[in-house]
C-alpha positions in Angstrom: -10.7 114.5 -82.5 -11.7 111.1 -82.1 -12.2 108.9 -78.8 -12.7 105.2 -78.2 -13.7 103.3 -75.1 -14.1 99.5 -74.6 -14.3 97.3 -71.3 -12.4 94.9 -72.8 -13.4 92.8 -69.8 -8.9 91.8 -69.4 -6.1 93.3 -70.7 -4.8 90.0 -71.3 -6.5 87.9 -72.8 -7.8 90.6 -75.5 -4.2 91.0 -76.2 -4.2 87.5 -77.7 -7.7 88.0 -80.1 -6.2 90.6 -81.7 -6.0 93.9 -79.7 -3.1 95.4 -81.6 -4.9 95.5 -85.1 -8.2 96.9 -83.5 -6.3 99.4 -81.5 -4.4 100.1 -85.1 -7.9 100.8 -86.6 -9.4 102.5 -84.5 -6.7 105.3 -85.4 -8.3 107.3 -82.0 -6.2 110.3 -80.4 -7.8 108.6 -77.1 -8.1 105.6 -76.1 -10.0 104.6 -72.7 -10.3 100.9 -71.3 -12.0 99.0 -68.3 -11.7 96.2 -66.6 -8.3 95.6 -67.7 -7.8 93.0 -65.1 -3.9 93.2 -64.4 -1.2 94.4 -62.5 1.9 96.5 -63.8 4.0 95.0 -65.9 1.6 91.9 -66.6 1.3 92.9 -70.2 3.3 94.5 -72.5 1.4 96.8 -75.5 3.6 99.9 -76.3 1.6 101.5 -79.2 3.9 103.9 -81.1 2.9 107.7 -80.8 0.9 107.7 -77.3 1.5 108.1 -74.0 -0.1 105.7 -71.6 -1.7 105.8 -68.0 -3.0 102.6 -66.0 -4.5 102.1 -63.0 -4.9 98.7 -60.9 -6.9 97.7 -58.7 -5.1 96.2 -55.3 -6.9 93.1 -56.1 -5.2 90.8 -58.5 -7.2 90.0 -61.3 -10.3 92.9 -60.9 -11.3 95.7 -62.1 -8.6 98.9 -63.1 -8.4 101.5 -66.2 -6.0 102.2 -69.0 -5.5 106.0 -71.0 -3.5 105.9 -74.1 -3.6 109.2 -75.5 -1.4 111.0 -78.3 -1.4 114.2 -76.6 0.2 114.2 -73.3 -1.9 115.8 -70.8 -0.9 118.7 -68.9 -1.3 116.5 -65.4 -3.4 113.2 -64.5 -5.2 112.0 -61.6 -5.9 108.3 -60.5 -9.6 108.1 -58.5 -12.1 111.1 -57.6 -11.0 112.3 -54.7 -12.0 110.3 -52.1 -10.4 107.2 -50.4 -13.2 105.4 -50.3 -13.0 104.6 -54.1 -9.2 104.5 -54.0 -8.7 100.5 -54.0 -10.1 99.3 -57.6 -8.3 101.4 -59.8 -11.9 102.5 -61.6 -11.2 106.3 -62.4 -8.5 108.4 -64.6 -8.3 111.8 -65.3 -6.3 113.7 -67.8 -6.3 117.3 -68.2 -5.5 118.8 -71.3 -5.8 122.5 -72.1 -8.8 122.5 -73.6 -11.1 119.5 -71.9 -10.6 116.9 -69.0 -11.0 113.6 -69.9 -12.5 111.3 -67.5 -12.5 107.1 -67.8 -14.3 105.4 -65.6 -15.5 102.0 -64.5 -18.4 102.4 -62.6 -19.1 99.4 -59.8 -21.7 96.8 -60.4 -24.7 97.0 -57.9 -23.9 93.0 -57.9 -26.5 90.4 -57.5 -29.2 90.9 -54.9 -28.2 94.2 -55.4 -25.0 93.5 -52.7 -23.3 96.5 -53.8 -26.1 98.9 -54.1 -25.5 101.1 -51.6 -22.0 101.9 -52.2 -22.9 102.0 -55.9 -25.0 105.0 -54.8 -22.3 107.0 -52.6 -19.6 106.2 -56.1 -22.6 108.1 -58.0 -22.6 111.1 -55.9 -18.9 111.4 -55.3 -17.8 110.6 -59.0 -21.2 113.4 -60.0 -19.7 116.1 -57.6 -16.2 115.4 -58.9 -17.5 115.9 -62.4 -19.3 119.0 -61.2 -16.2 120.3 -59.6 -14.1 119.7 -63.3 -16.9 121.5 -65.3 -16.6 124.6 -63.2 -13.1 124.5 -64.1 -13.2 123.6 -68.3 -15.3 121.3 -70.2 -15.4 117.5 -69.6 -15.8 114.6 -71.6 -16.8 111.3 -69.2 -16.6 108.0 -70.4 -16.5 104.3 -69.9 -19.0 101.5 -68.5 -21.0 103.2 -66.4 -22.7 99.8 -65.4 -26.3 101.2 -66.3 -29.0 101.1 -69.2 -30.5 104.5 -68.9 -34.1 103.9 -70.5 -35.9 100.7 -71.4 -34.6 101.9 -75.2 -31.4 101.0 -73.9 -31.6 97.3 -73.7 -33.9 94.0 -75.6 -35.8 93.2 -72.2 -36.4 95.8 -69.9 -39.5 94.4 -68.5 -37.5 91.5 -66.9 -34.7 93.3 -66.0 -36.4 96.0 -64.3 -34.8 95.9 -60.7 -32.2 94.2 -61.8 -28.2 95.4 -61.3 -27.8 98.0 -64.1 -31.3 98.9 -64.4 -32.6 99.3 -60.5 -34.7 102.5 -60.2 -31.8 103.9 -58.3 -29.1 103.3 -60.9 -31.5 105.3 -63.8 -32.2 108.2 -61.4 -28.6 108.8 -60.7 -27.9 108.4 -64.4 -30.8 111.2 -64.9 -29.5 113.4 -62.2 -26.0 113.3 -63.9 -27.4 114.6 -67.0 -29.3 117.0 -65.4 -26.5 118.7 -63.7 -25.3 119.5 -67.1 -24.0 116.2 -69.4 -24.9 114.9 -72.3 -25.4 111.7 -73.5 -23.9 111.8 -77.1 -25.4 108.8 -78.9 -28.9 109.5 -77.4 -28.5 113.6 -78.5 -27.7 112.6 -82.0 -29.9 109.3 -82.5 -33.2 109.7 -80.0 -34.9 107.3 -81.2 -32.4 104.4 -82.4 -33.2 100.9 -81.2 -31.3 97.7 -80.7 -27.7 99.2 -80.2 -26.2 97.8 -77.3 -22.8 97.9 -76.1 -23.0 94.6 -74.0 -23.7 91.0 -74.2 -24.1 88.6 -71.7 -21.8 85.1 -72.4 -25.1 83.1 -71.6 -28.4 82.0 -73.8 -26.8 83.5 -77.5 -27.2 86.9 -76.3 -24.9 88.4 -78.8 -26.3 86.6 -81.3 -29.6 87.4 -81.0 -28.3 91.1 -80.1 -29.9 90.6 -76.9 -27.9 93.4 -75.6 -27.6 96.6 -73.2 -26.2 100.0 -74.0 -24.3 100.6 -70.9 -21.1 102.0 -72.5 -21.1 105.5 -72.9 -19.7 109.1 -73.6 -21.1 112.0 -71.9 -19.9 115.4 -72.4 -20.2 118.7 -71.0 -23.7 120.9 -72.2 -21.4 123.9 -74.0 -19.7 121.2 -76.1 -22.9 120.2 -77.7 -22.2 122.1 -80.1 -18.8 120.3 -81.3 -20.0 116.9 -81.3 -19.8 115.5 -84.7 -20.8 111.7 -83.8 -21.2 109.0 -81.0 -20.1 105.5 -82.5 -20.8 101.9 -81.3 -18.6 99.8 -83.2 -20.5 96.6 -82.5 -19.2 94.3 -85.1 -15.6 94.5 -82.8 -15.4 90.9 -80.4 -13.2 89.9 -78.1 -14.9 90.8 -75.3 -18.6 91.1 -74.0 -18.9 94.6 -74.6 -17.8 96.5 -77.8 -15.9 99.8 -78.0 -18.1 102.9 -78.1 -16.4 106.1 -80.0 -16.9 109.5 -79.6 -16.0 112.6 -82.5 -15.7 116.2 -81.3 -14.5 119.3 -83.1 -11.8 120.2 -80.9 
């Protein structure tokens, strides 16, 4: 089974650099956006053979989540549970017999760190809603999680260090997610592999000098270790500032 996840950072205006031939490429069972940016019925992309889930944010123009999926799930849930996070449209859930799947589009701490604390009651809530999944079947959790986990996971950590995306806090939740029992798949099959981001900022050449962060990921459940096959960042894919990450299991 193969999985694909971009923040393609608006629905919209990907659709006009090409969307339909990536999505066609990719030739995913799964597909999982962020930031799509847009309301219901903004946009019109009806790929043949999947069914397809959105979720907006109330504000126009922010944030929200997109499933297309060629299996339909057995149900699907919009958010994790708790009003709190119920206005941004930043979480999807589909269960399938076998596995949840779990999008996401975690919240920016912001700058000055505006949005830290609530970025650090998401973490909780989203980790015990994941928790509360895996008791139930496996899960497979992915999406921009809005952090770079180790300083291997971006050009400049020095710099950045205390920055939104790699605070202290944001690592430490990041570690205590894996710790309750989830994977990261690209770091379990390549440790030690340097200089593969998953975003870009638009300022100073940063894509072109692949001065980048890997902050686009999929985690897994432990007991599926054993199926994955391989965690992909498709990094020569534009049209937005982050590239699709892709994920192989043998289910």
């Amino acid at each position: 089974m193969k999985m694909v996840s971009w923040n393609v950072n608006g629905f919209r205006a990907v659709l006009q650099k090409g969307f339909a031939g990536t999505f066609a490429g990719f030739d995913a069972d799964i597909v999982c956006l962020q930031e799509t940016k847009m309301q219901p019925g903004q946009a019109a992309f009806a790929p043949a053979g999947y069914h397809q889930y959105w979720y907006s944010a109330e504000k126009k123009g922010y944030s929200g989540t997109a499933v297309f999926s060629r299996m339909q799930p057995l149900n699907v849930v919009y958010g994790i549970g708790k009003e709190e996070h119920s206005h941004e449209g930043r979480a999807i859930t589909l269960e399938f017999e076998a596995f949840y799947l779990v999008n996401v589009y975690v919240p920016n701490s912001q700058k000055e760190l505006a949005r830290l604390d609530y970025r650090m009651r998401w973490e909780d809530d989203l980790r015990a809603y994941l928790c509360a999944l895996d008791r139930e079947k496996p899960v497979v959790l992915c999406g921009d999680l809005n952090v770079a986990h180790e300083e291997i996971d971006l050009k400049n950590p020095k710099p950045n260090r205390g920055s939104a995306g790699f605070t202290d806090e944001e690592r430490a939740k990041f570690t205590q997610l894996l710790e309750s029992g989830f994977v990261d798949t690209f770091r379990a099959l390549y440790p030690d592999a340097a200089g593969r981001y998953t975003w870009w900022s638009y300022q100073y050449h940063a894509r072109a000098t692949n001065a980048g962060w890997r902050i686009d990921y999929f985690l897994i459940s432990e007991r599926l270790r054993e199926k994955l096959g391989d965690a992909l960042i498709f990094s020569e894919v534009m049209g937005s500032d982050h590239c699709p990450v892709g994920l192989v299991l043998a289910l």
